[in-house]
ZAMARGU-4260 file (C-alpha; in steps of 0.2 Angstrom, whole numbers, plus 5000, padded with zeros to 4 digits):
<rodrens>
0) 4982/5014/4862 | 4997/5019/4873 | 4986/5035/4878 | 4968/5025/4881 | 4980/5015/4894
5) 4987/5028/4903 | 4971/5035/4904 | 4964/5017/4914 | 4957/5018/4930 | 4969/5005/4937
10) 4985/5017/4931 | 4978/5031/4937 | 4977/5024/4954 | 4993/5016/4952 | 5001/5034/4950
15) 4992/5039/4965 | 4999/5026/4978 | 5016/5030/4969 | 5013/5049/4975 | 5010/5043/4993
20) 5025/5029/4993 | 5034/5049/4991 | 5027/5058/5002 | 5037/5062/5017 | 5024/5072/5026
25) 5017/5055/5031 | 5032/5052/5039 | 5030/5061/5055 | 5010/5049/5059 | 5018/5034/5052
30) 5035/5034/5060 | 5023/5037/5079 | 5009/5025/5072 | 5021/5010/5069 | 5034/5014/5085
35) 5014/5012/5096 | 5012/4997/5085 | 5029/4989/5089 | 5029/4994/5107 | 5010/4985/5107
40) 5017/4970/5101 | 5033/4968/5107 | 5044/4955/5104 | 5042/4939/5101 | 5027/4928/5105
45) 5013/4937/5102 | 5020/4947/5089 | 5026/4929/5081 | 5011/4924/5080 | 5001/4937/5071
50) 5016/4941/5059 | 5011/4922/5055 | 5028/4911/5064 | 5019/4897/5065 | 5009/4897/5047
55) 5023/4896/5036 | 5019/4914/5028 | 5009/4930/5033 | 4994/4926/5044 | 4985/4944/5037
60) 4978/4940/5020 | 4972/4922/5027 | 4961/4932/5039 | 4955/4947/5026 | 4942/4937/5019
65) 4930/4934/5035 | 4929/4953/5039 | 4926/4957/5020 | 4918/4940/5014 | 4904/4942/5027
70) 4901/4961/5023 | 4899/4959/5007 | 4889/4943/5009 | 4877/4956/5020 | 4875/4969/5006
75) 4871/4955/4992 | 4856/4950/5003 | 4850/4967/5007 | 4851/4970/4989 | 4845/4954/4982
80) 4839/4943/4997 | 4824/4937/4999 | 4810/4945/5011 | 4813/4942/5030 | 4833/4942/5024
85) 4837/4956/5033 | 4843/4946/5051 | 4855/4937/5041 | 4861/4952/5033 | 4864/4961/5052
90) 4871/4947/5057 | 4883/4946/5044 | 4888/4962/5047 | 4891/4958/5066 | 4900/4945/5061
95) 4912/4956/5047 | 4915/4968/5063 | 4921/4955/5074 | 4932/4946/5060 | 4939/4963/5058
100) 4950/4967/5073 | 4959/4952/5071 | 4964/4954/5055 | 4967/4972/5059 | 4980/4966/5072
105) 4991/4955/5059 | 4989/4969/5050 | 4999/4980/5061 | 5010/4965/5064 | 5015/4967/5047
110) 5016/4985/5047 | 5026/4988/5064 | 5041/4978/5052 | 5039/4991/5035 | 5049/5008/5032
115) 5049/5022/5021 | 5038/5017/5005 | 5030/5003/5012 | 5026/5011/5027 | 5018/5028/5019
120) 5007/5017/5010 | 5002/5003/5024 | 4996/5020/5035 | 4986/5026/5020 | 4978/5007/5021
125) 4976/5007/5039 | 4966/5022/5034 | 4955/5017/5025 | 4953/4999/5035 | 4947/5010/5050
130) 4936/5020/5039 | 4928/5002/5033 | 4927/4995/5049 | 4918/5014/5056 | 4904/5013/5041
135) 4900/4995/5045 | 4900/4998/5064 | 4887/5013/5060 | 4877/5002/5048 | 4876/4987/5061
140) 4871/5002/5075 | 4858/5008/5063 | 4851/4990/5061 | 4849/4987/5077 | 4838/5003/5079
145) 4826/4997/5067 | 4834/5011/5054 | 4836/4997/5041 | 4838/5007/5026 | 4850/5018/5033
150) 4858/5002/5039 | 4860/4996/5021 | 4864/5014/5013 | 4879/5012/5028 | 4884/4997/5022
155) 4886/5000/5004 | 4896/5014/5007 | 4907/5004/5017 | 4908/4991/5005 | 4915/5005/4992
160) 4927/5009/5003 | 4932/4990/5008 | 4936/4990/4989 | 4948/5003/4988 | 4956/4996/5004
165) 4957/4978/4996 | 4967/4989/4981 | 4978/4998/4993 | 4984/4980/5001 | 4988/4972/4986
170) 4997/4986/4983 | 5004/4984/4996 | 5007/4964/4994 | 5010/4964/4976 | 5019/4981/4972
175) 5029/4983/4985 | 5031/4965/4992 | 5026/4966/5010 | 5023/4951/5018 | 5032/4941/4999
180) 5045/4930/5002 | 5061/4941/4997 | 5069/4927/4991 | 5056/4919/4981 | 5065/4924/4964
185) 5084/4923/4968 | 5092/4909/4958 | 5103/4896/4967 | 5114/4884/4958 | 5107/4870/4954
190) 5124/4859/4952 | 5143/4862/4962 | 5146/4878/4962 | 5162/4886/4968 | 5157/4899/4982
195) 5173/4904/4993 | 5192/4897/5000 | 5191/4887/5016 | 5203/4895/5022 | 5196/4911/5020
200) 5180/4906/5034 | 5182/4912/5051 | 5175/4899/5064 | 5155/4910/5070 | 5156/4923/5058
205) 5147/4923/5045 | 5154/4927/5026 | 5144/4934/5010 | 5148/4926/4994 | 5141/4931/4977
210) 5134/4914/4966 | 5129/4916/4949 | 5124/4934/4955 | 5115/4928/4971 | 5121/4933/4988
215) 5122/4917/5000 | 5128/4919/5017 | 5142/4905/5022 | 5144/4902/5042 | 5157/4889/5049
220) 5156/4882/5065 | 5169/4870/5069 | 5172/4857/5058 | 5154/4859/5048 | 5146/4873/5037
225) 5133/4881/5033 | 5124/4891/5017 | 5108/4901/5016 | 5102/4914/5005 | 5107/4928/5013
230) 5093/4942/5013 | 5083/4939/5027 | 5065/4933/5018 | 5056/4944/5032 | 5064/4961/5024
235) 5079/4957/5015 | 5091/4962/5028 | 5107/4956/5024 | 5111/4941/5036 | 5131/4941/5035
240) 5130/4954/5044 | 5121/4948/5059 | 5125/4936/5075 | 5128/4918/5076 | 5121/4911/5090
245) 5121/4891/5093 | 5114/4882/5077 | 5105/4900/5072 | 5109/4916/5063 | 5099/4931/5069
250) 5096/4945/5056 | 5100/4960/5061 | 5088/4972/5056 | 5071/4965/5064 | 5080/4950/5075
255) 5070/4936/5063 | 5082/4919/5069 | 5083/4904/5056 | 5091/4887/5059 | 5107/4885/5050
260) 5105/4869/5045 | 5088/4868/5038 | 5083/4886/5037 | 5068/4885/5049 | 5062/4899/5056
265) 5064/4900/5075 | 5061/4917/5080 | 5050/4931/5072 | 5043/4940/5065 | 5049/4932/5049
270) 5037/4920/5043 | 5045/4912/5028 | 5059/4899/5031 | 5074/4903/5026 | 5081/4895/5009
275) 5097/4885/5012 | 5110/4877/5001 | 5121/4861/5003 | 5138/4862/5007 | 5155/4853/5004
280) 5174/4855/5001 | 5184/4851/4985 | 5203/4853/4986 | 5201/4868/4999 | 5188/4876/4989
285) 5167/4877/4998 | 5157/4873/4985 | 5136/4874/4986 | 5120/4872/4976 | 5102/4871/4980
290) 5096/4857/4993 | 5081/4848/4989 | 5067/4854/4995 | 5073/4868/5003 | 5061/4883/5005
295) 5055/4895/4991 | 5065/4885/4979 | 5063/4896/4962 | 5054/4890/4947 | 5063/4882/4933
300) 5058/4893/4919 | 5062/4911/4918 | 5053/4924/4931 | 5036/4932/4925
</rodrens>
């Protein structure tokens, strides 16, 4: 049995995304690619919104299935619609194509933000997105020349390839965790829980403390404090070790700004609010535990 698994087609393909995750001569394309990317974007609001600010999570895989929905919605009728189907199927197509260079953009909002691993494999799904997008623009070219078989052999092949992009995403997403909340499993105390001495908290700099083996960040600001998880949920940066500005921290590593006193996000490109705990003093001693409802609060029972 061991052997007939290793032998899957869904492991095989694993361990070839793992050899690209490794490959350092991708490094050179990727590290240009996503500094265009970034410059593209910016900072900010554009950038905010396709990294999905506004949404509560990633904007990308909300718009995946109108480009991919409609082209495969277009090859089911050319090959079981009924006679005169064909105009539906082009225009379903059309549509794919224009549904596409949005969802392209989030994409690269997503990827401008990735390194190392992540990035070696979001280049090889950009890839292969481009090469989708290229076989469904010929097919919808061929259509419109009256070349309707061609049109549909076109489409079918970029149908395959749409497939094997959708695995490389998930990769992507469910591997590697781009665009996953980094925080959606870290445990937070659930009752009073000791966390660090008063006295120990300088007024504006944040302080890490460890809590039943989960980093929170501590931030005091005059006579109140403050606790939040303390990797960034954008990409885990380490937020003690970033800037207090007003009623905000700022994470260091992509500038993502969450509210200290409910952990809503303010800037981007973080998407994900920021979990954050309750506060209060005993005898000299900051205390915390988990606020109700506080974002990404983690299941109950113990993690899949």
């Amino acid at each position: 049995m061991p052997a007939e698994l290793n032998a899957s087609p869904g492991n095989r393909l694993h361990r070839l995304l793992k050899r690209v995750e490794h490959e350092p001569a991708l490094d050179p394309l990727a590290e240009r690619l996503a500094g265009a990317a970034g410059a593209t974007l910016g900072e900010g609001g554009v950038r905010n919104f396709l990294s999905g600010t506004w949404l509560g999570h990633a904007l990308h895989p909300v718009l995946t299935d109108f480009a991919d929905g409609a082209w495969m919605a277009g090859s089911f009728l050319d090959l079981f619609g009924p006679r005169g189907a064909a105009p539906a199927a082009q225009r379903l197509v059309g549509f794919g194509l224009l549904a596409a260079v949005p969802t392209g953009l989030t994409g690269m909002a997503e990827w401008a933000g990735t390194d190392d691993n992540e990035r070696r494999v979001g280049l090889l799904h950009a890839g292969t997105s481009t090469a989708a997008f290229g076989l469904y623009a010929c097919s919808y070219l061929a259509r419109r020349r009256g070349k309707r078989l061609e049109g549909v052999l076109l489409g079918l092949a970029g149908g395959v390839v749409a497939f094997m992009d959708g695995y490389v995403g998930g990769h992507l997403s469910l591997v590697l965790g781009v665009g996953v909340g980094q925080t959606a499993f870290s445990p937070r105390p659930q009752d009073w829980t000791p966390a660090a001495e008063l006295e120990d908290l300088v007024d504006g700099r944040p302080a890490k403390a460890l809590v039943n083996g989960t980093e929170i960040v501590l931030v005091r600001t005059g006579d109140r404090l403050f606790a939040l998880a303390n990797r960034c949920t954008y990409r885990g940066g380490e937020l003690h070790t970033g800037e207090v500005r007003g009623e905000a921290i700022v994470c260091p590593r992509h500038g993502c700004a969450f509210g200290l006193e409910d952990g809503a996000v303010l800037s981007g490109p973080a998407s994900i609010p920021q979990p954050c705990l309750e506060v209060r003093t005993r005898q000299g001693r900051v205390e915390v535990r988990d606020k109700a409802g506080s974002p990404q609060t983690p299941r109950s029972g113990p993690r899949p």
